[in-house]
DRENBA-317707 format. One line per field, with one value per residue (C-alpha): residue in three letters; x, y, z. Coordinates in steps of 0.1 Angstrom, whole numbers. Example, Ala and Ser with C-alpha at 12.3 -4.5 7.8 and 13.67 -1.06 7.14 Angstrom:
<atoms>
resn	(Ala_Ser)
east	(123_137)
north	(-45_-11)
up	(78_71)
</atoms>
This chain:
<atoms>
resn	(Unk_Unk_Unk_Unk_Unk_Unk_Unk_Unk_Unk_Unk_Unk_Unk_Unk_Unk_Unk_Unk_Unk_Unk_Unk_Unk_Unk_Unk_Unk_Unk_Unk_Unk_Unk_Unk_Unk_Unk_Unk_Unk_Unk_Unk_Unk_Unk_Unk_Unk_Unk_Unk_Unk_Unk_Unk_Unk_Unk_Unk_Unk_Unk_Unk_Unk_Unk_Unk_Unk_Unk_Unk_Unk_Unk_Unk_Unk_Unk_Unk_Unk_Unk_Unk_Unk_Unk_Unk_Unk_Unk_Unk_Unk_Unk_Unk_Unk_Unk_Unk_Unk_Unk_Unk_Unk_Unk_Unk_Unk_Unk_Unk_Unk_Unk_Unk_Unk_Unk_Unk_Unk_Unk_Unk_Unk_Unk_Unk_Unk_Unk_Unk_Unk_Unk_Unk_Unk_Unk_Unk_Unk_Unk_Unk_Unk_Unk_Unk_Unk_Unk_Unk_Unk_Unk_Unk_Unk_Unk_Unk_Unk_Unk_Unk_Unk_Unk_Unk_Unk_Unk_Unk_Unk_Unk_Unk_Unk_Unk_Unk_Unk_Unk_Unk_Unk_Unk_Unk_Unk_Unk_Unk_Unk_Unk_Unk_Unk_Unk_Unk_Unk_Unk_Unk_Unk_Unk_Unk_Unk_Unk_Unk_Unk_Unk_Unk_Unk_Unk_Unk_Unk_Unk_Unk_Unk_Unk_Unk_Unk_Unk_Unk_Unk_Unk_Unk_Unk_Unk_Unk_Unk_Unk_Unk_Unk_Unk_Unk_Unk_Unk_Unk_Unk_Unk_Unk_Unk_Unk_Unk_Unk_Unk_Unk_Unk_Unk_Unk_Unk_Unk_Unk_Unk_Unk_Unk_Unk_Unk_Unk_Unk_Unk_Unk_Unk_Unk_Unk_Unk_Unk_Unk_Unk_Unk_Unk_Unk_Unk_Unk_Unk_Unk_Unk_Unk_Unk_Unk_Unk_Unk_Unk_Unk_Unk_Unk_Unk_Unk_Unk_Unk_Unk_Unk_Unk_Unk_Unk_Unk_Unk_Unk_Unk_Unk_Unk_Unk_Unk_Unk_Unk_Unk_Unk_Unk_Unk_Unk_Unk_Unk_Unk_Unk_Unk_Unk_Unk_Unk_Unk_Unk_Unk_Unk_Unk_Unk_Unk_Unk_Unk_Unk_Unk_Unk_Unk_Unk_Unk_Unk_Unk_Unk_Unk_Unk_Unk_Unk_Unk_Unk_Unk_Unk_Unk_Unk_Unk_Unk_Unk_Unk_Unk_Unk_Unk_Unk_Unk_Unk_Unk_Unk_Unk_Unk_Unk_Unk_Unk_Unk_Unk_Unk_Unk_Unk_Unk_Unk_Unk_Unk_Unk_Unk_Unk_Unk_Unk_Unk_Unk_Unk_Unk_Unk_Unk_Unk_Unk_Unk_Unk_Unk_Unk_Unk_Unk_Unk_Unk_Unk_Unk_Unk_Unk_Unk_Unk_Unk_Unk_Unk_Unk_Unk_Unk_Unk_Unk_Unk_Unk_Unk_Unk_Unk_Unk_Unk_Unk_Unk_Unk_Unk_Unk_Unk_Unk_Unk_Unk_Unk_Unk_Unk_Unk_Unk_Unk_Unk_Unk_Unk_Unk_Unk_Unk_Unk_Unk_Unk_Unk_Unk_Unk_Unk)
east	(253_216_203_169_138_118_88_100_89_72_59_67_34_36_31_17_10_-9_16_3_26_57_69_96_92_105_143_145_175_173_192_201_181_150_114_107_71_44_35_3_17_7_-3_17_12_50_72_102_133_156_189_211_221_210_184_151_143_107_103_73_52_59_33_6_-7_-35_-20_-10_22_45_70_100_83_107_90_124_161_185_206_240_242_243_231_209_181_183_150_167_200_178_164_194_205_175_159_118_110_89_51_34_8_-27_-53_-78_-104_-136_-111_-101_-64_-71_-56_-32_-40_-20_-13_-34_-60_-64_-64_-90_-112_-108_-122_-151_-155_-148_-140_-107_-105_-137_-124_-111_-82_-77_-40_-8_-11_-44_-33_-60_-57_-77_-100_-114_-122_-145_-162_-170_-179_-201_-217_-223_-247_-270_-276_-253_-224_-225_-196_-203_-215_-246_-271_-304_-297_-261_-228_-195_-167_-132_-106_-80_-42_-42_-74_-58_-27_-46_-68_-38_-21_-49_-58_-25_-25_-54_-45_-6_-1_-16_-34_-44_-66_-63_-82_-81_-97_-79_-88_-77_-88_-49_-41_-70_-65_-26_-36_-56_-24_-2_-26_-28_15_20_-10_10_37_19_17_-7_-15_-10_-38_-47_-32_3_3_-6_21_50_35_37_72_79_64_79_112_107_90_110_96_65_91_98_87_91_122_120_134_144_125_138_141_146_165_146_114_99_58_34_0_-31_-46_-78_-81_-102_-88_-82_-60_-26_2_34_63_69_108_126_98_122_144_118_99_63_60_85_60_28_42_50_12_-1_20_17_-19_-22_1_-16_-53_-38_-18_14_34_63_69_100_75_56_81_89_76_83_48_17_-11_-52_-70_-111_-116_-130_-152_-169_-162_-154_-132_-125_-101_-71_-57_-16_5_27_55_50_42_18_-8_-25_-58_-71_-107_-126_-125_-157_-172_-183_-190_-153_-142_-114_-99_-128_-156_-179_-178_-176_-138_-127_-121_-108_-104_-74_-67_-38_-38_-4_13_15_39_61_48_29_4_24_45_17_-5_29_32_-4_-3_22_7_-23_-1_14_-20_-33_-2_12_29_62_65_56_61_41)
north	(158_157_136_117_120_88_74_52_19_26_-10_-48_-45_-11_-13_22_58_88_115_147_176_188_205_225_248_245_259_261_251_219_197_164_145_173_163_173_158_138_104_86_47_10_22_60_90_101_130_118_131_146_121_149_188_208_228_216_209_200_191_192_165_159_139_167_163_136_116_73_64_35_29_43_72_96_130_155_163_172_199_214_254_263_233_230_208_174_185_220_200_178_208_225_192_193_164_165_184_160_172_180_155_162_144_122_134_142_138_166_167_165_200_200_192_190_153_168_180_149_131_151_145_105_112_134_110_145_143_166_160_182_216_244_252_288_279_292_287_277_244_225_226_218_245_239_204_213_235_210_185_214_228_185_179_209_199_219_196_162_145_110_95_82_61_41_45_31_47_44_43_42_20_35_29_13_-6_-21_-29_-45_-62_-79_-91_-105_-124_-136_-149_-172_-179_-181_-196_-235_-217_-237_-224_-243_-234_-240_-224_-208_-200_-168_-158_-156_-134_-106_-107_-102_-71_-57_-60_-43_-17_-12_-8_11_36_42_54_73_49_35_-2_-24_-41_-76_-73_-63_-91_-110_-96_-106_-141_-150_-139_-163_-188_-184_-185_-222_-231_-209_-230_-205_-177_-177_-171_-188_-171_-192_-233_-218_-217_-186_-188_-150_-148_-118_-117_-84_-89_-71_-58_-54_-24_-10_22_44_36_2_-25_-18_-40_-22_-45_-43_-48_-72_-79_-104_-79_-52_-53_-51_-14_-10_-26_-11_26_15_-5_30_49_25_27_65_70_40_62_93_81_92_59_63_36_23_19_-5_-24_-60_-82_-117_-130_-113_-109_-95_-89_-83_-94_-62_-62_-90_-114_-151_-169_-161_-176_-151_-142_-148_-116_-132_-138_-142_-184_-174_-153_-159_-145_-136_-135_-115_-126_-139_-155_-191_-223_-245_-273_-260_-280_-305_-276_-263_-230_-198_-190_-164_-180_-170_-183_-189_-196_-199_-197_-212_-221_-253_-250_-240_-256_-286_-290_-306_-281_-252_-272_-272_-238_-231_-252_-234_-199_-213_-229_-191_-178_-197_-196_-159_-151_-162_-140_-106_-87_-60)
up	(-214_-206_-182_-191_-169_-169_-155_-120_-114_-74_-70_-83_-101_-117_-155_-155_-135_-139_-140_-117_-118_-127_-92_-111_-144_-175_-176_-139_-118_-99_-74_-70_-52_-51_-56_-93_-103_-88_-102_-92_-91_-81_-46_-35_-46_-46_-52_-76_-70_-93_-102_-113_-110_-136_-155_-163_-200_-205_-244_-266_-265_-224_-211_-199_-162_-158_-186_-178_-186_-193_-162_-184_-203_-213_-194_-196_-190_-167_-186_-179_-183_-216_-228_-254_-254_-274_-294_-304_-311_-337_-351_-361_-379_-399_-382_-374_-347_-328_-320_-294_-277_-284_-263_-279_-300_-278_-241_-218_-204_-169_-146_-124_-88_-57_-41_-13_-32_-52_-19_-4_-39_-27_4_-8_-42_-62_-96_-99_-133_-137_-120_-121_-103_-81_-75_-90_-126_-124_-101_-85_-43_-15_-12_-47_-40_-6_-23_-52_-24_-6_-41_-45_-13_-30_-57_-75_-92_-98_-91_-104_-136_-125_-151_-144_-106_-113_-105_-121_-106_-126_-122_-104_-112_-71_-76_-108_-88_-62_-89_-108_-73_-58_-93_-93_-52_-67_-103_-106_-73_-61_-28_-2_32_64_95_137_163_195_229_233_269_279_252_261_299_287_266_297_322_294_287_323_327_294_304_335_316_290_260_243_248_225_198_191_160_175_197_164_147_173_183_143_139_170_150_118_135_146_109_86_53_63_56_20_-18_-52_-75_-109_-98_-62_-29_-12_24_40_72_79_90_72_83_58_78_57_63_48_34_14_-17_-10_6_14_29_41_59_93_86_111_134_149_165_179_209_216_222_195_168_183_176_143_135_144_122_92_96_97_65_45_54_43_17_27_22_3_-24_-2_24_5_-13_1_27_37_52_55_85_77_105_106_135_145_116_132_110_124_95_57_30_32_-1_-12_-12_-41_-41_-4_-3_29_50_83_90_122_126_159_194_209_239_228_252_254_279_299_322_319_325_297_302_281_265_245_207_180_146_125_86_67_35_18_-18_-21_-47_-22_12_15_40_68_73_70_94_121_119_123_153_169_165_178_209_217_213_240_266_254_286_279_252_268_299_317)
</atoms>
């Protein structure tokens, strides 16, 4: 019996994707479980795999590449040998033969392109869309992009709309992900932004001695932000409340502590978990920050990778920005952001003298946490801030 081929959900916002490629042809053998098209979604390009054995049936009408689609578009089937397809099987029982798609009057069905080649054409702000493609079966790949970027800088291609000195940019199906979520952290939620200052003179001198001993065995010291990381897990394990989301009339309280990191990247912010930051160590969470980071930029995340999170952390610090109003990661019910570290004058120990500071705001739901609780917790980061040590070892 055939098996139907449908357009996956690959995030919690995901209403619609830009199907890429088919990876297999039409009446080709396939495997369970073995990447069979491309689908651009909320934030990952992604290779969905096949759910059954069989042989590729693509019908009439089958969403051409380039073309957005409802999660849950029908796009094919999984046949057994022998087979036949269900549009041949309505045929031959006299039933309409349905048509194939035709784009829109005056709109070109966009070519094929690679995932690569389209991410390349990011980079470069190509229009793929607008090429011609010297792969197999006319497939767009890398190679055609740089030279559309090349033949760009001359003067030779324009690869942007461009009217009365303005440029247009479209509306990507990630930038219209990362649109609706961060409209609904500020308009489905009650958000509320509290803010404290740290001295955080421990906490670099720490980062110096563990550069120091992880350089001595060949690893890489860690960031500000790891140290962020694990110091607000240890926080959110004495103020759990911190730890939760919103699910209809229930608070939902996770017992794991699953950390999404902000990252920014060319096409825009993405926030993968660090799953079960509670039970990793320091060098354990600084390997995977890195690798995060250099799969969100080359946008290699897979969808699984993306999916979830408990509690979120933004750093841009190292943008030099002092302190901003963090937005919610719904259904997350808080987010701590971290601003840079700077030498400013401070009493310590009774002398004014010049401290490393640093800036602190969390932004909460209060339909979820009220603003005792939130300002406890935030009290406590800012307490292991300032007196790390007990947390980490050289």
């Amino acid at each position: 019996m055939a098996f139907e081929i449908r357009v996956p959900r690959l995030g919690w916002t995901m209403e619609t994707g830009t199907f890429v490629a088919w990876l297999k042809k039409d009446g080709e053998t396939v495997a369970e479980g073995e990447p069979l098209f491309t689908i651009d979604g909320d934030k990952a390009l992604q290779d969905a795999e096949s759910m059954a054995s069989g042989i590729l049936g693509i019908p009439p009408g089958s969403p051409a590449p380039g073309s957005v689609v409802e999660v849950g578009t029908l796009l094919g089937y999984v046949l057994e040998p022998g087979e036949a397809p269900p549009w041949e099987r309505e045929r031959g029982s006299g039933a309409a033969t349905p048509a194939p798609l035709e784009p829109a009057a005056g709109l070109d069905v966009p070519p094929a392109a690679s995932p690569r080649a389209q991410r390349i054409a990011r980079e470069l702000g190509v229009d793929w869309t607008r090429l011609r493609g010297s792969g197999r079966t006319g497939r767009i790949v890398e190679r055609d992009v740089r030279e559309a970027a090349k033949a760009a800088t001359s003067g030779m291609t324009a690869t942007a709309e461009t009217a009365a000195g303005r440029k247009r940019i479209p509306l990507t199906p990630m930038r219209r992900a990362i649109a609706e979520r961060m409209h609904a952290g500020t308009s489905v939620a009650a958000p509320v932004t509290l803010t404290t200052e740290a001295d955080a003179t421990e906490l670099a001198l720490l980062k110096e001695r563990l550069a120091q001993s992880w350089g001595a065995e060949g690893d890489r010291g860690p960031t500000f932000t790891d140290l962020f990381i694990v110091l607000t897990a240890k926080a959110l394990a004495v103020h759990p409340a911190l730890n939760a989301r919103l699910d209809g009339d229930e608070i939902v309280i996770e017992d794991a502590i699953d950390l999404c990191l902000a990252i920014d990247t060319p096409e825009g912010l993405m926030a993968p978990p660090i799953r079960h930051v509670e039970r990793k160590s320091l060098r354990e969470i600084a390997r995977e920050t890195r690798s995060l980071i250099e799969k969100a930029r080359s946008r290699t995340l897979s969808a699984d990778e993306l999916r979830g999170g408990t509690f979120t952390l933004t750093n841009l610090g190292m943008y030099g920005v002092d302190a901003f109003t963090p937005i919610l990661n719904l259904p997350q019910c808080a987010v701590l952001g971290v601003g840079r570290i700077l030498a400013r004058p401070a009493v310590h120990e009774g002398v004014v003298m010049p401290r490393l500071r640093v800036d602190l705001s969390l932004t909460v739901d209060h339909r979820v946490v009220d603003g005792g609780p939130a300002a406890r917790f935030l009290s406590t980061v800012r307490e292991y801030v300032e007196a790390p040590a007990r947390w980490f070892s050289p």
